[in-house]
Structure formats: C-alpha cells, structure tokens
C-alpha positions as CSV (number, residue, x, y, z in Angstrom):
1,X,68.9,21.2,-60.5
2,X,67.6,22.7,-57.3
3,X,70.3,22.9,-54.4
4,X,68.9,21.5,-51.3
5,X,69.3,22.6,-47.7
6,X,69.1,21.1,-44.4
7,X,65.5,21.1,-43.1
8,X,66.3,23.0,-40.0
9,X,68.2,25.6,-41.4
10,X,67.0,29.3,-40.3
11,X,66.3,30.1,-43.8
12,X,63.1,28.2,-44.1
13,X,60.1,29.8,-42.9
14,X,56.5,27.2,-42.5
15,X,53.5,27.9,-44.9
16,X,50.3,26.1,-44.8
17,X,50.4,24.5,-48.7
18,X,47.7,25.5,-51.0
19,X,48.2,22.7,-52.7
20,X,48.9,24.1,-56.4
21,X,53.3,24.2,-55.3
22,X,55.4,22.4,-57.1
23,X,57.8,19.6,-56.0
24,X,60.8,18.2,-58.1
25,X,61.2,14.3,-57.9
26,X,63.6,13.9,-60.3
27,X,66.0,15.3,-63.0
28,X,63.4,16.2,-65.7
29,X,59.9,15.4,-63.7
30,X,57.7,17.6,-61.1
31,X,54.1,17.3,-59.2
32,X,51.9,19.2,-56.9
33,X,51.2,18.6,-53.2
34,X,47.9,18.2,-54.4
35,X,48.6,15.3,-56.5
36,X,50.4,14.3,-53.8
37,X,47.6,14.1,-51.7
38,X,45.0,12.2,-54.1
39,X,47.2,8.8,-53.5
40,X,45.6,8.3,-49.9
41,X,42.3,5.9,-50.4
42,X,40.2,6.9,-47.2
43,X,37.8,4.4,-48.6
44,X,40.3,1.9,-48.6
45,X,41.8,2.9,-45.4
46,X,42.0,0.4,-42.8
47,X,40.9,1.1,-38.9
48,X,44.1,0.1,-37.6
49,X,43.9,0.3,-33.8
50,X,39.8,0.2,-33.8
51,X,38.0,-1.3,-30.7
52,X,34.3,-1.2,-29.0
53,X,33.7,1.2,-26.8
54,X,31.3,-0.8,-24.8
55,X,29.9,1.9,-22.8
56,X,28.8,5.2,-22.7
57,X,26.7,8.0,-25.3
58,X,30.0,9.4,-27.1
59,X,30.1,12.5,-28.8
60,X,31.8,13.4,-32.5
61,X,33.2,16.9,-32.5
62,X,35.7,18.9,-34.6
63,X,38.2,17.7,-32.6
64,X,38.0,14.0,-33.7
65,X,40.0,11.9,-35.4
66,X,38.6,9.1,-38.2
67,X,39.2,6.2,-35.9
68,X,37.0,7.9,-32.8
69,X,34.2,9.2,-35.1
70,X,34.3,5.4,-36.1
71,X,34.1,4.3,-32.5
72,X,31.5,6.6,-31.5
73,X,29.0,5.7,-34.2
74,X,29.9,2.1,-33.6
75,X,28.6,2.6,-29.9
76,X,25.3,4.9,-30.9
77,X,24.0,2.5,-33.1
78,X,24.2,-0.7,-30.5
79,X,28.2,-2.0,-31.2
80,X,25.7,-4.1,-34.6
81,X,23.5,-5.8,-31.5
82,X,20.5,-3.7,-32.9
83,X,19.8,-3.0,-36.3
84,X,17.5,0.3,-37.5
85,X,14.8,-0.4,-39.5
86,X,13.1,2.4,-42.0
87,X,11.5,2.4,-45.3
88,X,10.0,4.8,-47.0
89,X,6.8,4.4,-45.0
90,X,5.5,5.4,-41.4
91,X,7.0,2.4,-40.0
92,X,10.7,2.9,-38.4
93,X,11.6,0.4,-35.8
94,X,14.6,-1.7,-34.5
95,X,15.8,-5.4,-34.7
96,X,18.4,-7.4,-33.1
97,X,19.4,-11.5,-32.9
98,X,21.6,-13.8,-31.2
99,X,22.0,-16.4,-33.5
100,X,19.3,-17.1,-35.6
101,X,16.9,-16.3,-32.8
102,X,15.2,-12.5,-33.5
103,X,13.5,-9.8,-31.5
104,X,12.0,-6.8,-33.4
105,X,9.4,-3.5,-32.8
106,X,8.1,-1.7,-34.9
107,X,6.0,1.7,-34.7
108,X,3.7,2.4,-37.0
109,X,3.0,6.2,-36.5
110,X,-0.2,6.4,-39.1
111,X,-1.8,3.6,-37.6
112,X,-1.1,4.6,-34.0
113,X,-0.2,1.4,-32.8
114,X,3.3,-1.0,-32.4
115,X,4.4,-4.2,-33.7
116,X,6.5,-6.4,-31.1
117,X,7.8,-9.5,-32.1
118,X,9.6,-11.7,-29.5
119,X,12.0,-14.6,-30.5
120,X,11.3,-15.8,-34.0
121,X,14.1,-17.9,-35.9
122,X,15.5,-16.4,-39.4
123,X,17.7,-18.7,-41.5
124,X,20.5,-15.9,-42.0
125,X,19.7,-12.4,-40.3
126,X,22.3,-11.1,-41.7
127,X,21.1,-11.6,-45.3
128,X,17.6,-9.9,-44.5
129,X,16.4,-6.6,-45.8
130,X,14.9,-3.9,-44.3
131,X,11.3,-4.9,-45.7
132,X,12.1,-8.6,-45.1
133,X,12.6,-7.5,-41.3
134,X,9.2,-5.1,-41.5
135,X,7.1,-7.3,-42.7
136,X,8.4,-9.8,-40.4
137,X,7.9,-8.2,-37.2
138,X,4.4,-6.9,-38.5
139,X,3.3,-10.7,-38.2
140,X,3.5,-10.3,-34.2
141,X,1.5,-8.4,-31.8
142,X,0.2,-5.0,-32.5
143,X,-0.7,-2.7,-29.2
144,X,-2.5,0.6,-30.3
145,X,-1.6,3.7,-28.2
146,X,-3.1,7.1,-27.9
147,X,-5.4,8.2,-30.8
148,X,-8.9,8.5,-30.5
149,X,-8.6,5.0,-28.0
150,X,-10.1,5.1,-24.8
151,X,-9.9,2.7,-21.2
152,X,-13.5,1.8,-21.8
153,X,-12.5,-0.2,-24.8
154,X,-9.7,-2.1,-22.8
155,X,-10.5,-5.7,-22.1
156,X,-9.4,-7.8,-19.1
157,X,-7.5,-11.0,-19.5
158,X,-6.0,-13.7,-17.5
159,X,-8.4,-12.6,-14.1
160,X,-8.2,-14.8,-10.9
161,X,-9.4,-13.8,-7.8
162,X,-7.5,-13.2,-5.0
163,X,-8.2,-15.7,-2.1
164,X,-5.2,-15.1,0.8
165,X,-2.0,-12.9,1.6
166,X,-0.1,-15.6,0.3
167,X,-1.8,-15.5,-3.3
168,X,0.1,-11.9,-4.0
169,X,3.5,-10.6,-2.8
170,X,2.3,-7.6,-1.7
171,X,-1.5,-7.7,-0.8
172,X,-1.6,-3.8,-1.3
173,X,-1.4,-1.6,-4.5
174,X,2.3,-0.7,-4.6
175,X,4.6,1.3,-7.7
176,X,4.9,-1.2,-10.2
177,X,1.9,-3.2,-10.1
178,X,-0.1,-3.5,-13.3
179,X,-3.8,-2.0,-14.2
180,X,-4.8,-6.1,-13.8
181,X,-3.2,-6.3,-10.2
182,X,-4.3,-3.3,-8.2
183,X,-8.0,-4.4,-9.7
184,X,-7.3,-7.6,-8.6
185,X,-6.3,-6.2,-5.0
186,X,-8.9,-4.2,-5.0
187,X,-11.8,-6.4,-5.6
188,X,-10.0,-8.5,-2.6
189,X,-10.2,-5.7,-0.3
190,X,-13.7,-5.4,-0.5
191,X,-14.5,-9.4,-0.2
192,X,-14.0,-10.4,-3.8
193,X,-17.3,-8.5,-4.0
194,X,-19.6,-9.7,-1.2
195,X,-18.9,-6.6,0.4
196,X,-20.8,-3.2,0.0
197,X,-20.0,0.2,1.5
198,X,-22.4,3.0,2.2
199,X,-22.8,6.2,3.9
200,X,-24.4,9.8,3.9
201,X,-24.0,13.1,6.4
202,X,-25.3,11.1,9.2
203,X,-23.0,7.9,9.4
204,X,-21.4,5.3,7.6
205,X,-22.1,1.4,7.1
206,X,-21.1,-1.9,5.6
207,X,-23.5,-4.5,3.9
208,X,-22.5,-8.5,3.1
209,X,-23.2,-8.9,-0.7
210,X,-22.8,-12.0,-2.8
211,X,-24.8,-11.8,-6.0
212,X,-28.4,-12.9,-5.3
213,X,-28.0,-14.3,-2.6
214,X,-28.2,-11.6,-0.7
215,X,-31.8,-11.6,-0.9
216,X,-32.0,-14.8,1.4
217,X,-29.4,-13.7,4.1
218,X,-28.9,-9.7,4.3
219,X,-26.1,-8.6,6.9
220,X,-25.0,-5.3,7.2
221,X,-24.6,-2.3,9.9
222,X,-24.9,1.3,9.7
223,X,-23.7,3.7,12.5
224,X,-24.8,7.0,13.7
225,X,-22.2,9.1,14.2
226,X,-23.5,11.9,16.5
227,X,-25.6,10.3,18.4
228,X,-23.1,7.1,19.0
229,X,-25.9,3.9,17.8
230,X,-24.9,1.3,15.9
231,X,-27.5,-0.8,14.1
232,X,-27.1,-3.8,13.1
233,X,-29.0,-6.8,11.3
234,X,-28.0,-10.3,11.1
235,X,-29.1,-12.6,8.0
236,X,-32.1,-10.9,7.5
237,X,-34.6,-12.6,5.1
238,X,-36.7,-9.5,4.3
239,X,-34.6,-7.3,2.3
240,X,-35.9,-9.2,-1.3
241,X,-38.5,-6.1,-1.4
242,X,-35.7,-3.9,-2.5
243,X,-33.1,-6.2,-4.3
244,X,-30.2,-5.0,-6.4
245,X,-32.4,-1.8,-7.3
246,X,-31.9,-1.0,-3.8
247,X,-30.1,2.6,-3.9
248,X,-27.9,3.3,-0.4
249,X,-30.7,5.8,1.4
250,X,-33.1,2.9,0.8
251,X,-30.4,0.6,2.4
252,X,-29.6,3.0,4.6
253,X,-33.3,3.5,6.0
254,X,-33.9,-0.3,5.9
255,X,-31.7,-0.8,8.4
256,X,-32.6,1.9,10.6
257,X,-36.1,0.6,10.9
258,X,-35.0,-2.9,10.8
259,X,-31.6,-3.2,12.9
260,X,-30.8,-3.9,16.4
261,X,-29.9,-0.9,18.2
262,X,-26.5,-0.7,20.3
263,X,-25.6,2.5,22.2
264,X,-21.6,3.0,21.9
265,X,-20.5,5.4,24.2
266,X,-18.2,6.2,27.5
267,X,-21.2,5.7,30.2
268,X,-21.0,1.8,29.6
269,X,-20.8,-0.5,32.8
270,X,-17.7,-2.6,33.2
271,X,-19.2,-6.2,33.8
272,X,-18.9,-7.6,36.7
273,X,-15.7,-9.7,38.1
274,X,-16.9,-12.7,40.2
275,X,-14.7,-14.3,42.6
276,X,-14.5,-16.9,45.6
277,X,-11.9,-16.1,47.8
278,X,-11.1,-17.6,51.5
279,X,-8.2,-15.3,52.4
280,X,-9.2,-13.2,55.5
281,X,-7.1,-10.3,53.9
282,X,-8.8,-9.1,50.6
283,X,-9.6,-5.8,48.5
284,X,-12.9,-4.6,46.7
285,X,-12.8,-2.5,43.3
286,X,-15.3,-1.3,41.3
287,X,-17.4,-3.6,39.3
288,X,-16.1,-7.2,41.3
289,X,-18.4,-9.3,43.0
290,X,-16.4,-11.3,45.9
291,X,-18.4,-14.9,47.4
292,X,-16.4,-15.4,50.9
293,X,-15.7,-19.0,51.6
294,X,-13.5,-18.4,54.8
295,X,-14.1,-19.0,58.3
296,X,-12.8,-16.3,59.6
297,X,-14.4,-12.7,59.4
298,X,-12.4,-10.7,56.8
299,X,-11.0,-7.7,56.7
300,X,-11.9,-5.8,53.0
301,X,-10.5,-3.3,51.5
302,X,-12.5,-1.0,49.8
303,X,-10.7,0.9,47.1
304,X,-12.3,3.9,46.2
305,X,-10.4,5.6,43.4
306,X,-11.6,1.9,41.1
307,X,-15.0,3.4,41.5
308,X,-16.3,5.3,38.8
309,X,-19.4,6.1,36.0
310,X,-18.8,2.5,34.0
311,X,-17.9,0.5,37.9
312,X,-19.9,1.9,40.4
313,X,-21.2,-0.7,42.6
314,X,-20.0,-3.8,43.9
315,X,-20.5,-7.0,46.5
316,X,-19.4,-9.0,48.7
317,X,-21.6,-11.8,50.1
318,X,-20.3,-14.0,52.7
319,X,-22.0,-16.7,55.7
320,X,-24.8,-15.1,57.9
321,X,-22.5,-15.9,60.6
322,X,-19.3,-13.9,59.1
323,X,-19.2,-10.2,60.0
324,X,-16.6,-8.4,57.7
325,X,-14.7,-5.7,58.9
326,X,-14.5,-2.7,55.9
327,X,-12.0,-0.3,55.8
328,X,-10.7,2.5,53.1
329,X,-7.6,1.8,50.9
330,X,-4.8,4.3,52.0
331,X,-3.5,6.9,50.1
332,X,-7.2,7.4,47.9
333,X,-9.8,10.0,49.2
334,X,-12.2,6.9,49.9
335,X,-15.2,7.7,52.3
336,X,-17.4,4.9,53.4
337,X,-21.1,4.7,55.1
338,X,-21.3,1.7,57.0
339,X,-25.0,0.2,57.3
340,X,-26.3,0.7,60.8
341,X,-27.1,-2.9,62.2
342,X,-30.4,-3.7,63.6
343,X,-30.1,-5.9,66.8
344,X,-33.9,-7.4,65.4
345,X,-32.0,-8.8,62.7
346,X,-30.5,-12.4,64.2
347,X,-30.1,-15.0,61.3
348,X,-29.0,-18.4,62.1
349,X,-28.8,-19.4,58.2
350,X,-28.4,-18.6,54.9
351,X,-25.9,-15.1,53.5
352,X,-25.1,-11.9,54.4
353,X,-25.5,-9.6,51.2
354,X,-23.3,-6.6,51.4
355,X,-24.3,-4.3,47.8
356,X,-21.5,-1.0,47.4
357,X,-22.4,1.9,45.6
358,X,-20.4,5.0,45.1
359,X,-21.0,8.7,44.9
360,X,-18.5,11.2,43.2
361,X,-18.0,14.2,45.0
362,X,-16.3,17.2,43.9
363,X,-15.3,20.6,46.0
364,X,-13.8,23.5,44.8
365,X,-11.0,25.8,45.9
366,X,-9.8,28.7,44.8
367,X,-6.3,28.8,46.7
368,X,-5.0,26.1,45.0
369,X,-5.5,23.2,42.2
370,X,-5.3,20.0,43.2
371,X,-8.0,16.4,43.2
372,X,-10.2,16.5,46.2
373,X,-12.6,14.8,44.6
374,X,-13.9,12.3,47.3
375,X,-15.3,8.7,46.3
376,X,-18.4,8.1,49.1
377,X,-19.0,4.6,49.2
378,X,-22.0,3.6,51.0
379,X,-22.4,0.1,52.3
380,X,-25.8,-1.7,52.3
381,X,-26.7,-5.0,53.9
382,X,-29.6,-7.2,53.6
383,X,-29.9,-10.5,54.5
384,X,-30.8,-13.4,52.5
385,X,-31.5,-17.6,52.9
C-alpha cells in the first residue's frame, strides 16, 4: 500500500490534473480524477445563494461564476415579467401579465405593421404557448409603419375644435404634442378657419372667412407697405363675383379698389385735449384746447418744446372782457409773436379766440453741437359772439 505524507510537506510539487491519474481508495480498488469529476450533476445543481438583480444591463464574461451568469440572464430577460415570443415565422414579439390580466406586441416584419394588445384575461398564462400567445395578440390592433405607406393615407379621428385657452394646456404647439393636437392648435390660431391670410411683394393682409358665408359679409384688410396705406373693408356684400375661386391677387386687387384708405405714418396730428379751467395760473402744450372760465385775466404758459409736426397748434378762448397775459415756459427755446391789438376792436360781448401755431426753426454752427432749434409760436386773435 502507498505510504502517505503530510499535504504540506516540501516534497510535493502542484500539477494541473489531466484527468487520466490514478487515485487509490482502498486496499484492492482505484479511479481517475476524471471519474471523479463525472459525479457533479450541474443539471441538478441547485442555485444556492440566487437573488434578482433588480436593476441594471449586466454583463457575462469569462470571469463569471454559474450563479452570476444565472443572475445576469435573469435580469436581461425582464426578472420573468416579460416573456419572448418567436416562431418560426416573421412575427417575434414580447408578452407579460399580472395575474390573469395580459399585455402583448407583436411585429410582424413581412407585413410591415405591429400587433398591440392591451389587457386581455388568459385562464393560466403560464400554461400558454408561444403560438397560443401570437395568435392572441394578433386579435388586437395592428398599426402599419414604413413601407410603401404614406401621410396622405392617414385619417383623422376623435377632432374637436378648439374654442378658448382653457380648452388645451398649452394653446401653442410644444415637444410632445401629437400630429392631432398641433392641427388642432393650428386651425385655432387662424379662427377655427374663418380666417384667411394673404400677401405678395407689395404688402400683406388678413380676410374673415367662414364657409359661404363669406359671400354675404366680406371683411378683410390689406396694407401697403412702402407707401404706409392700409385698406380696409367692412362686411362687404359684393365680393359673391369672385367666391371661393377667388385666388389672393384677385383678393388682393378687390380690396385695393374697394377698401377704405387709411394713411399710417409719423406726420399724424395728435387730437386735440379740451379743457375748462378757472385757475389764473395755467400752461398751454401742443394740441390742447383750454375754455377759460375765471374771472380774473390769466397768466398762460406757453410751452414750446410740446409743439411739434403731429401738435402744432393750439387755443385758448376765454370772455371778451379777459385779457390773458402769455409768456414762454423757462428753460425751452420758446419764441412767441404776440398779435398786435387794434384799438378799433372794442367788444362788449361774446369770446376772445386766441389760435397758436408753431414754426420749427433750426440754425447751424460749426463751433459746436448742441439743440438750438427754436419753437416760434405765433399768437392770433380774433374775436367772436
């Protein structure tokens, strides 16, 4: 019999087995590390020490043990919340159930289209096969994708019109919003379609539109852009001799020949300001019209600098017995020209009309820059009963 040694001992030197050595296990018997070996069952193995992962796209390398190859496919293919479906067809796809409650898709890749089936009951899910689940989820809905399909053939469903803010969360098109929604917006921002735009190199315009109806009551604008004019026509009752075969130049020229011109530019006049005052202390811009209800005779202030190309008059009209005393605003490069009075003139009734209109005048210098523009105001009176 062999003699046998302590383990440790100096005189042993480690090998990697090949498998074919031969091992004494009693007096008269012998086996092979191989043999040895066969008596582990992987198959039968159990996966002592196995949990979920529950998170995370794990990896299997060379590196890993039985038990983490175990885990790692466990967590790739859903922890069994989601099964994968596959037949020898064109139809692979994916199911998962809580209960007996199911949720499947399927793609068909020859026909171009998916199968989506949303919470249908099954007896025993677990009992189904893979053609049982196909077929199943096959009796949902079908969406076709790419292919020879195109946006012309899509159809529009569930449509209501926008009528206030409150109607959408956001009333603009935003990130998120569906095909349906920013149409839906859309239409809104133009009137839910009672309203037209229209322009060409000369100007731009706006037209109210509701069907047919537009024949009986036609509003719209159009404005020139150069030139500043705005045209506009309100429910017009003429424009049936075009209709909806009306093309924008014809709109366009209708309402150039038919509109009400407006001029919109800077050499507008302010409107007047009228006022009664009775204070014998008072001040006069540009564009204000003052009636004088005092006693006393006043002392107004004319301010100059208020006077320009859109105020350049402005009145004060006060008892024929009430001589005003006008004087320039301090501090403004007002000038004024006081009406020379006429001794003939004596009323004993009615109003003294005193009309203010002012003259811009510029000088240059070549010294120095500064504002000497000067604001002559001359003063008119006339007398009235």
């Amino acid at each position: 019999m062999a003699e046998f040694h302590e383990i440790g001992s100096s005189q042993f030197t480690e090998v990697t087995p090949a498998g074919t050595e031969q091992i004494q296990i009693s007096a008269t018997q012998k086996t092979t590390l191989r043999k040895i070996a066969n008596l582990f069952k992987a198959m039968s193995a159990a996966l002592t020490g196995f949990t979920p992962l529950g998170k995370g796209a794990p990896s299997i390398n060379s590196s890993s043990t039985i038990l983490q190859a175990f885990q790692a496919l466990y967590q790739l293919v859903g922890s069994a919340k989601v099964k994968i479906l596959g037949n020898n067809g064109s139809t692979p796809g994916f199911v998962s159930w809580s209960g007996t409650t199911c949720y499947g898709i399927l793609f068909d890749t020859a026909g171009e289209q998916v199968y989506i089936r949303n919470r249908w009951t099954v007896s025993k899910p677990s009992e189904q096969t893979d053609d049982q689940w196909i077929a199943a989820i096959k009796a949902g809905k079908a969406i076709k994708f790419g292919g020879s399909g195109s946006i012309a053939d899509l159809k529009i469903s569930g449509w209501s019109d926008i009528i206030r803010y409150a109607d959408v969360q956001d009333p603009y098109i935003i990130n998120g919003d569906t095909l349906i929604d920013a149409l839906r917006k859309l239409q809104w921002m133009t009137g839910n379609n009672t309203i037209k735009t229209f322009g060409n190199a000369s100007g731009v315009g706006m037209m109210w539109w509701n069907g047919d109806d537009q024949y009986d009551s036609f509003t719209a604008f159009y404005f020139k852009i150069e030139t500043r004019k705005l045209y506009i026509i309100f429910k017009d009752n003429n424009f049936s001799e075009f209709g909806v075969q009306a093309t924008n130049d014809q709109i366009i020229s209708y309402i150039l020949s038919n509109g009400d011109p407006i001029y919109l530019d800077s050499n507008y006049r302010h409107p007047m300001t009228y006022t009664n005052l009775s204070s014998g202390s008072l001040t006069l811009d540009g564009s204000s019209s003052v009636w004088y209800t005092g006693r006393d005779n006043p002392t107004v202030t004319v301010n100059g600098d208020s006077f320009d190309k859109q105020s350049p008059t402005a009145c004060f009209i006060c008892p024929y017995n009430i001589i005003p005393n006008f004087k320039s605003l301090s501090n403004t490069n007002t000038i004024l020209h006081l009406p020379n009075n006429s001794s003939s003139m004596s009323p004993i009734s009615g109003y003294r009309v005193y009309t203010l209109y002012c003259q811009k005048v510029s000088t240059t210098t070549q010294t120095r820059i500064i504002n000497n523009t000067k604001s002559h105001i001359f003063i008119n009176l006339d007398y009235y009963k």
